[in-house]
KOLBAGU-222276 format. One record per atom (N, C-alpha, C): residue number from 0; chain; atom name; x, y, z. Coordinates in nm, 3 decimals. Layout:
// residues N
(NUM,'A','CA',(X,Y,Z))
...
***
This chain:
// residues 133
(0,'A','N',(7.440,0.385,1.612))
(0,'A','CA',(7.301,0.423,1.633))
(0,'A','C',(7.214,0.345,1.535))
(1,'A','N',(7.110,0.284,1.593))
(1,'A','CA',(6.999,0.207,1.511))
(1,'A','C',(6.873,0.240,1.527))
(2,'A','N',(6.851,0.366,1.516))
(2,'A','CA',(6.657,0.434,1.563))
(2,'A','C',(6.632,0.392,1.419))
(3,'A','N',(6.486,0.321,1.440))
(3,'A','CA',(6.438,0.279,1.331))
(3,'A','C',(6.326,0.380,1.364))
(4,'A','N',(6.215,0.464,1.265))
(4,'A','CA',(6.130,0.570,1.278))
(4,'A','C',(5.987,0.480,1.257))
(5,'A','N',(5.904,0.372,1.303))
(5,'A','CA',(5.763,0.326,1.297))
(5,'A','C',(5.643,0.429,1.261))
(6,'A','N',(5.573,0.425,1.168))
(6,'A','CA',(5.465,0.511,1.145))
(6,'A','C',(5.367,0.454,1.134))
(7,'A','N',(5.217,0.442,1.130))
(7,'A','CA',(5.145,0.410,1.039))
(7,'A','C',(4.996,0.500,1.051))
(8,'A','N',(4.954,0.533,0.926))
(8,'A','CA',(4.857,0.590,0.973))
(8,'A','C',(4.696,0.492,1.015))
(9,'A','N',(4.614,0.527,1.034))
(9,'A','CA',(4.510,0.439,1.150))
(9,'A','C',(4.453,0.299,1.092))
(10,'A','N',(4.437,0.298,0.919))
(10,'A','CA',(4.417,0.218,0.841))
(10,'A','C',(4.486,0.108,0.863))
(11,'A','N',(4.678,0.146,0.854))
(11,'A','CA',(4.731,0.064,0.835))
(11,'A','C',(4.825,-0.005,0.958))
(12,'A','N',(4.775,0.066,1.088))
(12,'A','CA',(4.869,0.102,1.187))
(12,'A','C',(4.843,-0.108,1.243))
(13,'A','N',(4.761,-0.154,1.228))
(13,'A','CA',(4.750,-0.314,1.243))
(13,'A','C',(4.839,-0.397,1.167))
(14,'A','N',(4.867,-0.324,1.001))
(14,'A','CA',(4.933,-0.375,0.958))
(14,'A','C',(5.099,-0.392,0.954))
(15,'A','N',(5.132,-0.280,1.043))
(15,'A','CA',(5.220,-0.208,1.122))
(15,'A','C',(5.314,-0.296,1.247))
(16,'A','N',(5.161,-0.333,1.333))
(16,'A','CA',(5.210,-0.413,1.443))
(16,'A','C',(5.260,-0.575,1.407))
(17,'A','N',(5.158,-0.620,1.297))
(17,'A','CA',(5.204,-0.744,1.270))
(17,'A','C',(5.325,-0.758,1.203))
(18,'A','N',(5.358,-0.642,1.112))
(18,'A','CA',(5.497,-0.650,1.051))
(18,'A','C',(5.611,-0.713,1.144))
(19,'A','N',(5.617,-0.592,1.281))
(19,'A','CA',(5.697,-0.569,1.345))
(19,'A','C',(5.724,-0.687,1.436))
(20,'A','N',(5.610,-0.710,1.457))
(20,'A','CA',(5.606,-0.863,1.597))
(20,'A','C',(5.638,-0.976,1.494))
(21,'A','N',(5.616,-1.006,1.362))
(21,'A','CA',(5.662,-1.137,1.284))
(21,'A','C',(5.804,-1.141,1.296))
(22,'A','N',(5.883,-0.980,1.262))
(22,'A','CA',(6.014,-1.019,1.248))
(22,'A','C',(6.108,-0.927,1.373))
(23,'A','N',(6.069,-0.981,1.453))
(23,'A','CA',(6.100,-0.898,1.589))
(23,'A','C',(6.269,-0.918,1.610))
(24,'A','N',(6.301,-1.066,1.605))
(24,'A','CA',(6.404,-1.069,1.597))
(24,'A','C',(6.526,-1.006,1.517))
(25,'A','N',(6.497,-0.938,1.431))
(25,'A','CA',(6.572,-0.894,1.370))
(25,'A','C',(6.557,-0.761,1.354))
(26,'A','N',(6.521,-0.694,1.480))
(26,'A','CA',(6.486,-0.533,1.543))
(26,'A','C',(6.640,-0.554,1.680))
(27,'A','N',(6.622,-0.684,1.690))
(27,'A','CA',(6.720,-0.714,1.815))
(27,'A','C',(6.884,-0.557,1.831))
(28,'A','N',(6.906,-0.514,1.921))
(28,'A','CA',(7.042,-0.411,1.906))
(28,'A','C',(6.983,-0.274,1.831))
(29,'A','N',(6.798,-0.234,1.784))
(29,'A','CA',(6.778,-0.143,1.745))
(29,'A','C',(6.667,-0.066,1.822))
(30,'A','N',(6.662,0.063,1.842))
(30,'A','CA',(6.529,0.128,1.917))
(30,'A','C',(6.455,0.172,1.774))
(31,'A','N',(6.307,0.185,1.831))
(31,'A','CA',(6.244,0.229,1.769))
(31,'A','C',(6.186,0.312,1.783))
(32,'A','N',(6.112,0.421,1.721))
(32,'A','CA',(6.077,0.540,1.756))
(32,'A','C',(5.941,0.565,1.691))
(33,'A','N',(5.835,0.601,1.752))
(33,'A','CA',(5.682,0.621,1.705))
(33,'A','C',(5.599,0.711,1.754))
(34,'A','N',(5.485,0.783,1.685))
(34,'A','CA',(5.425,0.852,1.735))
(34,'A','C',(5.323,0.818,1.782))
(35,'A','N',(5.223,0.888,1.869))
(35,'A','CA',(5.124,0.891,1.926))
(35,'A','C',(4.992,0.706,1.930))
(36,'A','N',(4.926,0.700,1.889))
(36,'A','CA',(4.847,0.572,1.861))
(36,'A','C',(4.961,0.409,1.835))
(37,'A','N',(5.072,0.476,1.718))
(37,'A','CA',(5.124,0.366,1.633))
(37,'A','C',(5.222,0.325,1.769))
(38,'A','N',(5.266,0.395,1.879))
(38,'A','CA',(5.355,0.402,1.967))
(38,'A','C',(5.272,0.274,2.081))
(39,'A','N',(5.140,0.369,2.063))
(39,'A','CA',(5.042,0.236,2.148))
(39,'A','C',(5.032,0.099,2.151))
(40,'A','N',(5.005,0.097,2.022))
(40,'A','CA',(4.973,-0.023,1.944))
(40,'A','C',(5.073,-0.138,1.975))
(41,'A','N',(5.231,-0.053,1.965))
(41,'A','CA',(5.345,-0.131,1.933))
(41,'A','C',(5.369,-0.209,2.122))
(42,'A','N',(5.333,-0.090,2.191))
(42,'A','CA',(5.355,-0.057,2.332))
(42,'A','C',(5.273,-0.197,2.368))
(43,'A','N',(5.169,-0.253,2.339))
(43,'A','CA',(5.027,-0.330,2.384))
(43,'A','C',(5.098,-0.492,2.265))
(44,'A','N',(5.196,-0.445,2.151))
(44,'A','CA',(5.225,-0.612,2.105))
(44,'A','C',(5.359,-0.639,2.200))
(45,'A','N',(5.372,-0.590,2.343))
(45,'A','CA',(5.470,-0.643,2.373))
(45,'A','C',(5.601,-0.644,2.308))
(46,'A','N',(5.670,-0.575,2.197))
(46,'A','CA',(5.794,-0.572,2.158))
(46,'A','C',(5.924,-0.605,2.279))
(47,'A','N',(6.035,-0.662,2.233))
(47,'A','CA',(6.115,-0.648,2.334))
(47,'A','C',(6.204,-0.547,2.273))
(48,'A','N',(6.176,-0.473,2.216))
(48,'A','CA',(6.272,-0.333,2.127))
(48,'A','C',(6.223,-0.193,2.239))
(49,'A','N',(6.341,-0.176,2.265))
(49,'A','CA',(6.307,0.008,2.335))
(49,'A','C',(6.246,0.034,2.259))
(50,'A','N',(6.134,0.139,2.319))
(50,'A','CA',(6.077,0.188,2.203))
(50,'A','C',(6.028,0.367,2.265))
(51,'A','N',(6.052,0.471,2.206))
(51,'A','CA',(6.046,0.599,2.231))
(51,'A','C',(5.935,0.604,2.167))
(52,'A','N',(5.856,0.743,2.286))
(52,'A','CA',(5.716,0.732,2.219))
(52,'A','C',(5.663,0.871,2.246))
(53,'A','N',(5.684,0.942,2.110))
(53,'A','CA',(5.658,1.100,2.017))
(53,'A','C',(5.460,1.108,2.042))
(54,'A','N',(5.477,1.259,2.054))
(54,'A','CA',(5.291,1.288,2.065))
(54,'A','C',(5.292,1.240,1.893))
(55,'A','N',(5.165,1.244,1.931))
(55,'A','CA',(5.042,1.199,1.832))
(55,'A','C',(5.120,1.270,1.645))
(56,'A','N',(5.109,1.230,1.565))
(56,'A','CA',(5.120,1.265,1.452))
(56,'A','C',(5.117,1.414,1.397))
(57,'A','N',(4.958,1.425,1.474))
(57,'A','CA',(4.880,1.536,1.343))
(57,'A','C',(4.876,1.643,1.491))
(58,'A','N',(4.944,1.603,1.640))
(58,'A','CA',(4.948,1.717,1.726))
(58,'A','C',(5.125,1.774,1.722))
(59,'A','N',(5.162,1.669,1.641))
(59,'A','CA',(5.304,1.757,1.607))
(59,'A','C',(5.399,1.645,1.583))
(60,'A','N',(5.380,1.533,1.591))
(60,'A','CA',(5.452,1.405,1.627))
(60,'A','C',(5.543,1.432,1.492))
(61,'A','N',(5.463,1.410,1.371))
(61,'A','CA',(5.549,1.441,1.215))
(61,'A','C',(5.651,1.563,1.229))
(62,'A','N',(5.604,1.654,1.318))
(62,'A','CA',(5.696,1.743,1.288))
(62,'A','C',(5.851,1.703,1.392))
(63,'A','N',(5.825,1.629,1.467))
(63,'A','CA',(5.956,1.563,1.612))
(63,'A','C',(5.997,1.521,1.542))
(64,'A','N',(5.967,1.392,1.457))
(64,'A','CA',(6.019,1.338,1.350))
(64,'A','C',(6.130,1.373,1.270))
(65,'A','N',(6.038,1.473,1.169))
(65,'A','CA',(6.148,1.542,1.099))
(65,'A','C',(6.252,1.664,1.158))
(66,'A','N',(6.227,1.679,1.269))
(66,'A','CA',(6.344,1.711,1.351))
(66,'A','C',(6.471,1.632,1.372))
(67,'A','N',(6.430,1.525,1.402))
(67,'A','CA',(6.543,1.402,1.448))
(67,'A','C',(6.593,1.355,1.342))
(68,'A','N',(6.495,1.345,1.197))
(68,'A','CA',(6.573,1.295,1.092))
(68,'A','C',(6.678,1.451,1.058))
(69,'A','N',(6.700,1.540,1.051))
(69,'A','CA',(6.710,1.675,1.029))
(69,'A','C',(6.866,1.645,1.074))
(70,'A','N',(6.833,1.634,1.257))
(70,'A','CA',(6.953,1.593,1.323))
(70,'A','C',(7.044,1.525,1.300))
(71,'A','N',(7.001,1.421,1.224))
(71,'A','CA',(7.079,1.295,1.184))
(71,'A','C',(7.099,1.164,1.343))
(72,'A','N',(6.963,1.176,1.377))
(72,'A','CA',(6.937,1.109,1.507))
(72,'A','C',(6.846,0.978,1.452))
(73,'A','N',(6.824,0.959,1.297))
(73,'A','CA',(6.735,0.851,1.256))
(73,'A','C',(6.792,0.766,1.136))
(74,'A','N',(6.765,0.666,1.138))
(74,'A','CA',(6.854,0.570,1.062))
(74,'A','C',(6.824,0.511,0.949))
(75,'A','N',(6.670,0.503,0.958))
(75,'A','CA',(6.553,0.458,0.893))
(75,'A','C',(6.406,0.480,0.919))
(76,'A','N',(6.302,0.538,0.833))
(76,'A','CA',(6.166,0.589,0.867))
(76,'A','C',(6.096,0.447,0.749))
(77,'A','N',(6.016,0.409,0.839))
(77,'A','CA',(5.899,0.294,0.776))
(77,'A','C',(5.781,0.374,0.854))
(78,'A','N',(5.725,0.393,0.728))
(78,'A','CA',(5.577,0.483,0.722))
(78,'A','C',(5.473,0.381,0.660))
(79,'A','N',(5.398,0.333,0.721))
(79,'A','CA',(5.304,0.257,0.624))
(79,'A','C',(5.188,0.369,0.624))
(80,'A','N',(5.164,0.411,0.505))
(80,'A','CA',(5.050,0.511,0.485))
(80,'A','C',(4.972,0.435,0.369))
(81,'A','N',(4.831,0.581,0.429))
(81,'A','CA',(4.724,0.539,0.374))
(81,'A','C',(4.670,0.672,0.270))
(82,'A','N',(4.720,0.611,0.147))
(82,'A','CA',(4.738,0.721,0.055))
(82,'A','C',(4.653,0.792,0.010))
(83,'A','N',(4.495,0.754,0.081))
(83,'A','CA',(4.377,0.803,0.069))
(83,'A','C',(4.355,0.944,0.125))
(84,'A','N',(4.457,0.917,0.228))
(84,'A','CA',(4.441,1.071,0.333))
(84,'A','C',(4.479,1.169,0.292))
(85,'A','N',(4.441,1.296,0.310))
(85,'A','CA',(4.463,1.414,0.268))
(85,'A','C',(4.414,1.536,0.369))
(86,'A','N',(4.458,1.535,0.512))
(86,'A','CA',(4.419,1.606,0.592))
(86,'A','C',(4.486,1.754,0.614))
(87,'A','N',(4.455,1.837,0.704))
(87,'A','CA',(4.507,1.947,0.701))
(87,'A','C',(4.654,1.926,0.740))
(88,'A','N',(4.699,1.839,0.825))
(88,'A','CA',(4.861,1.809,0.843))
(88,'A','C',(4.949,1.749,0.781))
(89,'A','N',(4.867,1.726,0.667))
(89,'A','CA',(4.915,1.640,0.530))
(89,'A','C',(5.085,1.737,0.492))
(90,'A','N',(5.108,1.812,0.496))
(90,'A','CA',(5.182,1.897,0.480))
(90,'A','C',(5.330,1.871,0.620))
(91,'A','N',(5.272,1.829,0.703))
(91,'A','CA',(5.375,1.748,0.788))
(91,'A','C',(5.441,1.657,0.711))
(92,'A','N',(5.334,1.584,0.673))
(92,'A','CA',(5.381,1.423,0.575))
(92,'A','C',(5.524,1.466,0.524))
(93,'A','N',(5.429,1.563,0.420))
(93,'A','CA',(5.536,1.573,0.329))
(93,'A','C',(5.670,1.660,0.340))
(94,'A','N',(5.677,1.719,0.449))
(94,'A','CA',(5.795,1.771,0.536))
(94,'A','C',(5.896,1.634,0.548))
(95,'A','N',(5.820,1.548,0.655))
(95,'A','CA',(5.887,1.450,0.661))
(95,'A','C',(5.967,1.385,0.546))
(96,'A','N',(5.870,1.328,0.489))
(96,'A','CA',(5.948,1.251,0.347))
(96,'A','C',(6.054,1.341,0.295))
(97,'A','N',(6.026,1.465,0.282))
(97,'A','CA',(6.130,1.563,0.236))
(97,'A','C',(6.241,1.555,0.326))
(98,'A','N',(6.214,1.556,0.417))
(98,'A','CA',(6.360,1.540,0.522))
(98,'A','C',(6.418,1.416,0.514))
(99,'A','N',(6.323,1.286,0.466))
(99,'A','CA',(6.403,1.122,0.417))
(99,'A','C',(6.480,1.183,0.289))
(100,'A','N',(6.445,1.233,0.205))
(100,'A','CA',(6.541,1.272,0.093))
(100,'A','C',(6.663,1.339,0.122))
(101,'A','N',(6.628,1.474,0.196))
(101,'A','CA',(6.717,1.537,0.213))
(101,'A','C',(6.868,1.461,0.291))
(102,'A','N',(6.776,1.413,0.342))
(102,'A','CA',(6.901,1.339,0.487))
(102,'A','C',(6.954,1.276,0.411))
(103,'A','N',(6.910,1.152,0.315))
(103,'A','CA',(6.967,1.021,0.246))
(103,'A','C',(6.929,0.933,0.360))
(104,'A','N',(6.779,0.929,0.417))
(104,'A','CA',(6.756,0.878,0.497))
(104,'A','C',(6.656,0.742,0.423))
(105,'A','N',(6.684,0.617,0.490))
(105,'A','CA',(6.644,0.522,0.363))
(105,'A','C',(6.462,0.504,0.432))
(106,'A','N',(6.352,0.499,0.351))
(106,'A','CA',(6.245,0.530,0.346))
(106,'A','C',(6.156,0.415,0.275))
(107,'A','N',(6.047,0.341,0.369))
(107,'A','CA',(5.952,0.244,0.333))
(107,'A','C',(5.835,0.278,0.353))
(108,'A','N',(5.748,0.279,0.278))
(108,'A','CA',(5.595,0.280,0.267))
(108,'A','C',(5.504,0.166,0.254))
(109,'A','N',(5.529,0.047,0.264))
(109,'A','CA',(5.477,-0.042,0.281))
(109,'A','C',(5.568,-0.159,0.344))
(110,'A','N',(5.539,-0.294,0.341))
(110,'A','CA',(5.569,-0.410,0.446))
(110,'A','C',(5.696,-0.475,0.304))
(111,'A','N',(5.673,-0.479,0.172))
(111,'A','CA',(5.839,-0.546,0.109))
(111,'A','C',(5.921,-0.397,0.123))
(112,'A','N',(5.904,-0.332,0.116))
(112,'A','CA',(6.072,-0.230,0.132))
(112,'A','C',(6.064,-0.210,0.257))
(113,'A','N',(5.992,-0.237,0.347))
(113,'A','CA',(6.043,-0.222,0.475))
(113,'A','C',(6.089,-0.382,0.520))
(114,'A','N',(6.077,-0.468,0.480))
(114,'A','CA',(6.104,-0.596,0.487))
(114,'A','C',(6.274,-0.566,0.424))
(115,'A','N',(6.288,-0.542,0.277))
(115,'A','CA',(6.402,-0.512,0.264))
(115,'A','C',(6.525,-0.432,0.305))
(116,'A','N',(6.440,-0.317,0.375))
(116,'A','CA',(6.544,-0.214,0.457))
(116,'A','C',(6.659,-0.270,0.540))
(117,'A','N',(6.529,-0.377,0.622))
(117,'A','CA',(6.596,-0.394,0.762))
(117,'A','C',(6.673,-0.526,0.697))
(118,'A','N',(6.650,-0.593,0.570))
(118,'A','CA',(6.735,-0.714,0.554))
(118,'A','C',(6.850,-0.602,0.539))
(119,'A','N',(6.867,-0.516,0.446))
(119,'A','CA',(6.990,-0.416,0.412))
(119,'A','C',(7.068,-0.375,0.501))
(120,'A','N',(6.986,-0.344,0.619))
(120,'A','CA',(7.076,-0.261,0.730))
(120,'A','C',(7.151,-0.410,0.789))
(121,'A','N',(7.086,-0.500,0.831))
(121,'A','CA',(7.134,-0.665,0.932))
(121,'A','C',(7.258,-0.671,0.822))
(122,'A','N',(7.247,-0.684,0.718))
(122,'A','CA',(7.358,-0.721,0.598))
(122,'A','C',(7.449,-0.599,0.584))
(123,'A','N',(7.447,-0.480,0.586))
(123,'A','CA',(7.566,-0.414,0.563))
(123,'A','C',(7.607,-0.398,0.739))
(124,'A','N',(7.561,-0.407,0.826))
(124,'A','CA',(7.656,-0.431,0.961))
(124,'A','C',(7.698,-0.542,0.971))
(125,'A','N',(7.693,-0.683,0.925))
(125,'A','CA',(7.731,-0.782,0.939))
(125,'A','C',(7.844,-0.753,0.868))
(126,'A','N',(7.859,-0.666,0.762))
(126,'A','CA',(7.996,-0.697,0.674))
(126,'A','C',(8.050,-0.597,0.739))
(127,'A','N',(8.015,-0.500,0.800))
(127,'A','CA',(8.110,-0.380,0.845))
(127,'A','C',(8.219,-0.436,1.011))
(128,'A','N',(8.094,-0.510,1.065))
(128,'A','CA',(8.159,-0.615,1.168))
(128,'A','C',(8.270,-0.733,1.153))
(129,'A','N',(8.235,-0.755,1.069))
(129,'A','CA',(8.360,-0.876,0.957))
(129,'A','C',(8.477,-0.813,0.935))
(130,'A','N',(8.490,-0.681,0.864))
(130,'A','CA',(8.623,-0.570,0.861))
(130,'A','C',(8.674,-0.558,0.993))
(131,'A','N',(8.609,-0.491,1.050))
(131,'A','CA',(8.688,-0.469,1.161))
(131,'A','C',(8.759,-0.616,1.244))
(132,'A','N',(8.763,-0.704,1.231))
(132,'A','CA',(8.824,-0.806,1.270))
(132,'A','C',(8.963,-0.827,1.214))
***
């Protein structure tokens, strides 16, 4: 299983799409999973990545989320947030992130650790693929 979790909130949700479409190739063999707007966004850059697409954030989307991470149905959550916000569902947020801890679920908030995640994940399946041979 390779669900990668896409977030971004509205600020950064551009910065989001360009991440994703620069290094597309190397999403290749993974789905991605997003909520509401960021799901749009991704939906409209043409990705060639499945991509599952959760209501809106702040109508419950954060909370699907941390369901699936809960489950152990998520592999990786890249959240690009905008640390300015502080809304009444802010408390989702931080459900979520709490459920990246809890799980040992590996967790990016901006474009270098999410740059590094996905180098981490391509590199420890390449060696896990190498063993089994």
């Amino acid at each position: 299983m390779n669900n990668i979790v896409v977030l971004a909130h509205n600020k950064k949700k551009a910065e989001l799409k360009d991440f994703l479409k620069e290094r597309e190739e190397w999403l290749w063999g993974r789905s991605l999973i997003a909520t509401g707007r960021s799901a749009e966004l991704l939906e409209e850059a043409d990705l060639k990545v499945p991509l599952r697409h959760l209501s809106p954030g702040k109508s419950g989307g954060y909370e699907q989320i941390t369901e699936l991470i809960k489950s152990g149905k998520v592999d990786m959550v890249i959240f690009f947030q905008d640390h300015e916000i502080k809304e009444q569902y802010h408390m989702d947020i931080l459900n979520l992130l709490e459920a990246c801890n809890m799980s040992n679920i590996p967790l990016a908030t901006n474009s270098a650790s999410a740059e590094l995640l996905i180098i981490g994940l391509i590199r420890k399946q390449y060696a896990e693929s190498r063993k089994v041979r």
